[in-house]
Legacy VTK file of the C-alpha trace (Angstrom):
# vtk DataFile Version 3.0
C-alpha trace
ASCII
DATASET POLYDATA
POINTS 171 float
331.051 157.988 160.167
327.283 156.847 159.888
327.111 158.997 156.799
329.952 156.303 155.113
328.486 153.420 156.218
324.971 154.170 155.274
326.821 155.392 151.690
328.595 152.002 151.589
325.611 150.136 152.492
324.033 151.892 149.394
326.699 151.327 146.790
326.512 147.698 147.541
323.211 147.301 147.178
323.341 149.414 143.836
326.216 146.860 142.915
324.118 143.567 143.612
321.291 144.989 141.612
323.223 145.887 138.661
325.134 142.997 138.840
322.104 140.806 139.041
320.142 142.188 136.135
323.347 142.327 133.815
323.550 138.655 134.154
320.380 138.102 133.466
320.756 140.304 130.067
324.029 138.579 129.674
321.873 135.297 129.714
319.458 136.358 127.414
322.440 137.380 124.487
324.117 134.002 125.357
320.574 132.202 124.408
319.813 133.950 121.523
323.856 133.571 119.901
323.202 130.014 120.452
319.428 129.168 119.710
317.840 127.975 116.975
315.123 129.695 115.062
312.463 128.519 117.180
314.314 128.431 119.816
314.697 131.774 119.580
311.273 132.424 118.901
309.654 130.551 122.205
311.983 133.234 123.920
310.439 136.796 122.552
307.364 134.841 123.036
308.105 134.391 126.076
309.853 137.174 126.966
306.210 139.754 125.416
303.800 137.464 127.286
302.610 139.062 130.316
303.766 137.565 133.732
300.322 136.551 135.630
300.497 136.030 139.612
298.748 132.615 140.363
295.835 134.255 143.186
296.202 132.850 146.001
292.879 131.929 148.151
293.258 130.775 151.705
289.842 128.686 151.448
290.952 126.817 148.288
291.514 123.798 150.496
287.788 124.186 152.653
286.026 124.455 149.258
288.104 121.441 147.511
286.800 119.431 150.430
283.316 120.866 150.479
283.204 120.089 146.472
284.525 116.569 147.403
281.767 116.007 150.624
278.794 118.793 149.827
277.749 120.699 152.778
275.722 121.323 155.375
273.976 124.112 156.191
271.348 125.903 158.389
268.481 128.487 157.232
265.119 129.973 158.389
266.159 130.135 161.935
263.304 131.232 164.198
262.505 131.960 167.865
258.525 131.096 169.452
257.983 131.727 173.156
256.774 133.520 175.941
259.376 135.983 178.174
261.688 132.983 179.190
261.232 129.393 177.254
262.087 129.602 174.144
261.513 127.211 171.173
264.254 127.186 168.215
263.499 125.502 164.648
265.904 125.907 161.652
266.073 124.090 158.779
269.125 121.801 158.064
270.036 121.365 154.857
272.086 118.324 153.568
274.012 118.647 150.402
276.073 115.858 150.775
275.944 111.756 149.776
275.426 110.526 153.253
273.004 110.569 155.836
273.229 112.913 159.120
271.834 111.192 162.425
272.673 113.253 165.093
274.206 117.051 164.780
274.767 119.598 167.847
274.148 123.226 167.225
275.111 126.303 169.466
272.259 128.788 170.547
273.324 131.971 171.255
272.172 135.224 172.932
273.373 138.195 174.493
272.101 140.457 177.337
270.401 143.137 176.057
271.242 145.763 179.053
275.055 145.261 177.435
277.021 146.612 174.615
276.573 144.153 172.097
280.505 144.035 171.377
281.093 142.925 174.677
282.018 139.648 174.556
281.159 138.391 177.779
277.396 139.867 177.093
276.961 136.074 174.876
275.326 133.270 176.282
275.824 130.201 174.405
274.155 127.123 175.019
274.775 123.769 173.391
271.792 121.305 172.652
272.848 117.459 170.591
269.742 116.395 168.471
268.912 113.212 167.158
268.090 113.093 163.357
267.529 111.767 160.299
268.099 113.491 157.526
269.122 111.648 154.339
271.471 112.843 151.420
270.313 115.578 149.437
267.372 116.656 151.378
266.548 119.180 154.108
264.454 118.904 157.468
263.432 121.488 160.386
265.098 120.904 163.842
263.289 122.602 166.707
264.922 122.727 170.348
264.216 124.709 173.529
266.143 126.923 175.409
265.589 129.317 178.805
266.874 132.397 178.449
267.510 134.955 181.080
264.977 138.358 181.242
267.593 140.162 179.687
268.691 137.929 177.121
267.546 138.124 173.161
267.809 135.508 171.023
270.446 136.587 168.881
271.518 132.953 166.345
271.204 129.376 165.989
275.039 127.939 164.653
275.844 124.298 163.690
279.044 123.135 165.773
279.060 119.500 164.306
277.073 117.033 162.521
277.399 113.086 163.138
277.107 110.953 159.790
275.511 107.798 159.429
279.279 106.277 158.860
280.207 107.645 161.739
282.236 110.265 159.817
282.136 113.763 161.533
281.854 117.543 160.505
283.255 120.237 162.567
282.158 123.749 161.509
LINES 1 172
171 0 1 2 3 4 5 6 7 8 9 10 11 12 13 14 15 16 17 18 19 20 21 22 23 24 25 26 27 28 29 30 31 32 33 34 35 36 37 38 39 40 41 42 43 44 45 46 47 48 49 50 51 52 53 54 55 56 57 58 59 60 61 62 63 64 65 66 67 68 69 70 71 72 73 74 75 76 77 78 79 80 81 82 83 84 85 86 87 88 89 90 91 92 93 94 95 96 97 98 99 100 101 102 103 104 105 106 107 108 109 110 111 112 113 114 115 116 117 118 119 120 121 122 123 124 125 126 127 128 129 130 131 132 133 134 135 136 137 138 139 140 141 142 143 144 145 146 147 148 149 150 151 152 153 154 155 156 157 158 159 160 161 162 163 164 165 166 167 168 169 170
C-alpha cells in the first residue's frame, strides 16, 4: 500500500511539472503566431539573454545609511599602566557632517587563568566621555580602568556616540 501511494504521489508531481512547462511552451507558440516582427524579436532576445540573480546583501541597508550619515570609528587602541590601573587612549575618528560631544565606549578584558572562549571569562566595563570632535576630523580619547590581577586588556569598542543635534549612534 505505501508502495502506491508513494507511486501516486510521484505521477502527480510528474503531471504538474509537465503540465506546467507545456503551458509555458504553449505560451511561447501563442506569442510568436501572434507577434509582430519586433515583437517577436524582443522575445528570442529575451528568451538567449542570460537570467542574472539580483545578489542579495544583508548590510545593503547599514551601508545605505552609513553612505547617507558617514561613520564613526575607533583605531590605535592602546593600554599604559602598572599591574592594576590602567589607562586606555584610542583614536575616534569622525567621518560624518556633524559634531560628536559625548560617546560611551565598552572596555573589555578577560581573565587570563580562563579559556578565552568562555564567555563568562569577559569583563566589560562601560566609561561615557565628554568630547568634542567636529565633522571630518579625528581626536584621541584616553580613560582609565582597574582591572583585576588576572585580567588582560583584551579591546576598546564604541557602544554609542551622542551628536551635537542630539541625534544618536548605536553600534
Amino acid at each position: 500500500m505505501k508502495y502506491y501511494t508513494k507511486l501516486t504521489g510521484v505521477l502527480i508531481f510528474t503531471f504538474i511539472s509537465t503540465s506546467f512547462i507545456s503551458c509555458d511552451e504553449v505560451r511561447k507558440q501563442v506569442v510568436k503566431s501572434l507577434a509582430t516582427d519586433e515583437e517577436k524579436k524582443a522575445l528570442e532576445q529575451s528568451e538567449t539573454k542570460k537570467e542574472e540573480i539580483p545578489h542579495f546583501d544583508p548590510y545593503a541597508i547599514k551601508k545605505a545609511k552609513d553612505a547617507m550619515t558617514g561613520t564613526v570609528t575607533i583605531s590605535n587602541a592602546q593600554k599604559n599602566g602598572d599591574g592594576r590601573n590602567y589607562q586606555i587612549s584610542a583614536d575616534i575618528n569622525n567621518n560624518t557632517n556633524k559634531d560628536i560631544i559625548k560617546i560611551i565606549v565598552t572596555i573589555s578584558s578577560y581573565d587570563t587563568s580562563r579559556d578565552m572562549f568562555d564567555t563568562s571569562a569577559y569583563n566589560y566595563d562601560k566609561k561615557t566621555i565628554d568630547v568634542s570632535i567636529s565633522s571630518y576630523s579625528s581626536r584621541k580619547i584616553n580613560c582609565s580602568t582597574i582591572l583585576g590581577t588576572e585580567y588582560s586588556f583584551d579591546k576598546i569598542m564604541l557602544d554609542r556616540v551622542v551628536f551635537s543635534d542630539g541625534e544618536i549612534m548605536d553600534f
